[in-house]
N, C-alpha and C positions, 0 to 999 in steps of 0.2 A: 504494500500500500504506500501512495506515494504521503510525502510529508509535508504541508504545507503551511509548516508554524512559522516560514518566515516570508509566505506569497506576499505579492503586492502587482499589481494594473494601473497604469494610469486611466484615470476616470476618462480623460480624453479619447481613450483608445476605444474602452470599451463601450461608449456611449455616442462613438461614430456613425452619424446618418448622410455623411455626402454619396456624392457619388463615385468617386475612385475605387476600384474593382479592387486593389490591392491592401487599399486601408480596410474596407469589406470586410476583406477576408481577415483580415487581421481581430477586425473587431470582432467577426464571429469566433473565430480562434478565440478570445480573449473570455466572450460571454460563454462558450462551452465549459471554460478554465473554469470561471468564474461558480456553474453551477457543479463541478466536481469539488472545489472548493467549498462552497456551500453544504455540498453532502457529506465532507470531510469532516467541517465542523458539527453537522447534529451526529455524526456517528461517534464521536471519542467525544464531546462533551465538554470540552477545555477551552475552545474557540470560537471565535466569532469573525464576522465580516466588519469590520470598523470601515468608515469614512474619515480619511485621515488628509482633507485638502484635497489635493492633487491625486492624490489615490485611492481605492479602496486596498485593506491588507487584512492581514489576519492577525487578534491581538488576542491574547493567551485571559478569559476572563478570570477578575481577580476572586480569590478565597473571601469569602465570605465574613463581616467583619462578625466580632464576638455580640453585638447587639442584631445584628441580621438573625446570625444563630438563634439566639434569644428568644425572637420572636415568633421562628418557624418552629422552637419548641413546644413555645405555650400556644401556637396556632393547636398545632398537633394535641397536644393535651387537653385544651377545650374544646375537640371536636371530640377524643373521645369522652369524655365528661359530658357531651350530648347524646351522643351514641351507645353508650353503655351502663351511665350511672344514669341520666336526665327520666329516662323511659320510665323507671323504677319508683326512684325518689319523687315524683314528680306527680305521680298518677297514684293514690290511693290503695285504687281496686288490683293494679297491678301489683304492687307493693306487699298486700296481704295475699295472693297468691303463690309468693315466694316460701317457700321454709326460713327457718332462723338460720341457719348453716348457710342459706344465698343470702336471707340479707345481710348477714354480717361480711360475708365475702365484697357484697355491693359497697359497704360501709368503708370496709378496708381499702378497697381497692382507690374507693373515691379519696382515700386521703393518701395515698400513695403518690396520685394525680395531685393533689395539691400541695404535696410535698416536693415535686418533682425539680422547680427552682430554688429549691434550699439546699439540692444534694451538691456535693463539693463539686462533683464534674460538669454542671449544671454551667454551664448551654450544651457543653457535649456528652449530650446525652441519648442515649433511644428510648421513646418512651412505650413503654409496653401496650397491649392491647390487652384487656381485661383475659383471655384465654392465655396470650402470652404470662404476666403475671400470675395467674389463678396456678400455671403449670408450674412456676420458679416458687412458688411461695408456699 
């Protein structure tokens, strides 16, 4: 597989609409590059197409800062806090349907979840899914 962490086209090239048969061709050449490049970056996940002025190139997206993290944690944690404890806690008749053995699993599990930004590794962290957890615990 070819490696295109350091392509670059000039924008001029590849956005050629005169009429000379050789720039043409050149610019088709360039837009073919351009969409193997394109497929290059959503396969490994690491790049992108930047417009950089005069060119487009490929720039290596950066790591994630520790508040980004942060964020996609607790996304993740109050979805399952919707998905897994809300249905229960939430709803009565469901609630009393459970055994005491489930709802305290429910109970547990819920504070597991809200315990999840207090843990030391906390933004890097995976946060369980109530079977995940239910299995480790």
């Amino acid at each position: 597989m070819t490696d295109y962490s350091e392509w670059k086209v000039l924008k001029s090239v590849i956005n050629y609409s005169g009429n000379d048969e050789e720039k043409q061709a050149e610019a088709q050449a360039a837009q073919e590059e351009y969409t193997a490049v394109a497929e290059w970056c959503n396969e490994n996940q690491q790049y992108v197409i930047a417009d950089d002025g005069e060119y487009f190139k490929t720039a290596k997206i950066p790591e994630p800062t520790t508040e980004e993290k942060a964020t996609r944690v607790r996304f993740i944690r109050n979805s399952y806090l919707e998905r897994y404890v809300d249905p229960y806690v939430c709803n009565p008749l469901r609630w009393a349907d459970l055994t005491p053995e489930e709802q305290q699993d429910i109970v547990n599990y819920r504070l597991y979840l809200l315990n999840v930004p207090e843990q030391p590794e906390f933004p890097d962290i995976e946060v369980k899914t109530f079977d995940e957890w239910k299995a480790g615990a």
